[in-house]
C-alpha positions, 0 to 999 in steps of 0.5 A: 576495910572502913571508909572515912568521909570527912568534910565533903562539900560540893556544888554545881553550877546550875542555870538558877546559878551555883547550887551546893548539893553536899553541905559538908559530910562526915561519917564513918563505914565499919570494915564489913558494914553493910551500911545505907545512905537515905535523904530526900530526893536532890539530897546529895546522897547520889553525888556523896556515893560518887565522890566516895567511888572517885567519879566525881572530886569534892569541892573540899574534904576527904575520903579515906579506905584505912585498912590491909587491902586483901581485896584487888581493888579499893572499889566496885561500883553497882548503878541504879541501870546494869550497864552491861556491854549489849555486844558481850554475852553474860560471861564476858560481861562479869570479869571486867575488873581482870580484864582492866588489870590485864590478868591472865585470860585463862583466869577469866573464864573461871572468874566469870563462872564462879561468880555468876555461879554465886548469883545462880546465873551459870546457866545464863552464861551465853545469853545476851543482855537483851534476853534477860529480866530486869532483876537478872541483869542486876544480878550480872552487875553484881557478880561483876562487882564482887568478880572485881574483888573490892574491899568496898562496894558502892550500890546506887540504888540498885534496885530501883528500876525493878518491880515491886516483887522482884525488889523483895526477891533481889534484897534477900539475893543480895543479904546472901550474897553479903552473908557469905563474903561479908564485903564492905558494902555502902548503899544510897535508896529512897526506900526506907524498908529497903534499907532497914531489911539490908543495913547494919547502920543508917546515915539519915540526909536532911534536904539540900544542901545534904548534911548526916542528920542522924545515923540509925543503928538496925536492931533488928537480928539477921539473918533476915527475911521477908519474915523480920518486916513483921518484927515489931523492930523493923516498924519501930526503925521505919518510924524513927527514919521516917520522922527524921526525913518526914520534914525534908522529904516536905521541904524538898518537893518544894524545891527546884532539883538538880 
């Protein structure tokens, strides 16, 4: 399913007075792109990922899913946090999305158990949040997400929270995961090597408020691995995004955020 942003603006009333986050976005996400939102910080792109999940209502212009929905929701959403339920054990964490839709409890289970099989964490089903490493819980956020069966799945900085070598771990967990379901995928990151590993396509955000500069094609082949960043491609792709952002990123540490 493709997504189509058309004309979204939004503002927020700040005590400096009315601050326009989205100065008005139109792009356009392929059915199973894997596709990355990247700007400065204060640009928006947390807020467009949120109008486009329905958390949020945009002040003008729309956000359409055009496609047959084989999935059983339109969305997931995986946040920069894991936001697991602390009282519920990893097996009971996944399978919200069933639950919601009041699906048979015997299905539960089985949903749980493949998914969080999908992730490698089976063996973790009866473990506590609070016993798990950070990359861990955002692989249970994951599993929960792709249990819910979207069509399209919204990831806010997914793993920015994580230290530096499990971040490269998490990402070629995650072009796995993509690999074999090939879901509709929309990611937000600051980090321009994160994005240039995962996405098919790169939407560059100028500075507030947040406008699509450019959009950036990857070039470089998958499937892909630690190994493709010393592909002279992915420098090549780094440079253009970072001489795209290099004077808003400028602009904005300038700048009161929101």
């Amino acid at each position: 399913m493709k997504v189509v942003v058309h004309g979204i603006t939004k503002e927020f009333v700040t005590a400096q007075g009315t601050t326009r986050a989205v100065g008005g976005v139109n792009l356009e996400v392929r059915d199973q792109e894997f596709f990355g939102i990247i700007g400065p910080t204060g640009c928006g792109k947390t807020t467009l990922l949120h109008i486009i999940a329905g958390l949020e209502k945009p002040d003008s212009g729309s956000v359409q899913f055009i496609g047959t929905q084989r999935g059983k929701s339109p969305v997931s959403m995986v946040f920069q946090e894991s936001a697991l339920m602390p009282w519920r054990n990893v097996e009971d964490n996944v399978p919200l999305g069933a639950e919601f839709r009041h699906e048979d409890q015997s299905l539960l289970k089985r949903v749980s158990r493949y998914f969080l099989d999908v992730v490698k964490l089976l063996d973790f089903a009866g473990a506590q949040p609070h016993e798990l490493s950070g990359g861990m819980k955002q692989k249970v956020a994951i599993a929960r997400a792709l249990a819910n069966d979207p069509e399209v799945i919204l990831m806010d900085e997914p793993f920015a929270s994580l230290d530096a070598q499990t971040r490269l771990l998490m990402r070629e967990e995650l072009l796995r995961i993509w690999e074999r379901d090939k879901k509709t995928v929309v990611l937000v990151t600051h980090n321009i090597d994160e994005a240039v590993m995962l996405c098919d396509r790169i939407a560059v955000m100028s500075a507030r408020p947040g406008l699509i500069k450019s959009i950036v094609t990857v070039d470089v082949p998958r499937p892909r691995t630690m190994k493709s960043m010393r592909d002279p491609d992915f420098a090549s792709c780094m440079d253009k995004i970072w001489n795209l952002m290099k004077y808003d990123v400028e602009a904005s540490m300038n700048r009161p955020q929101l």
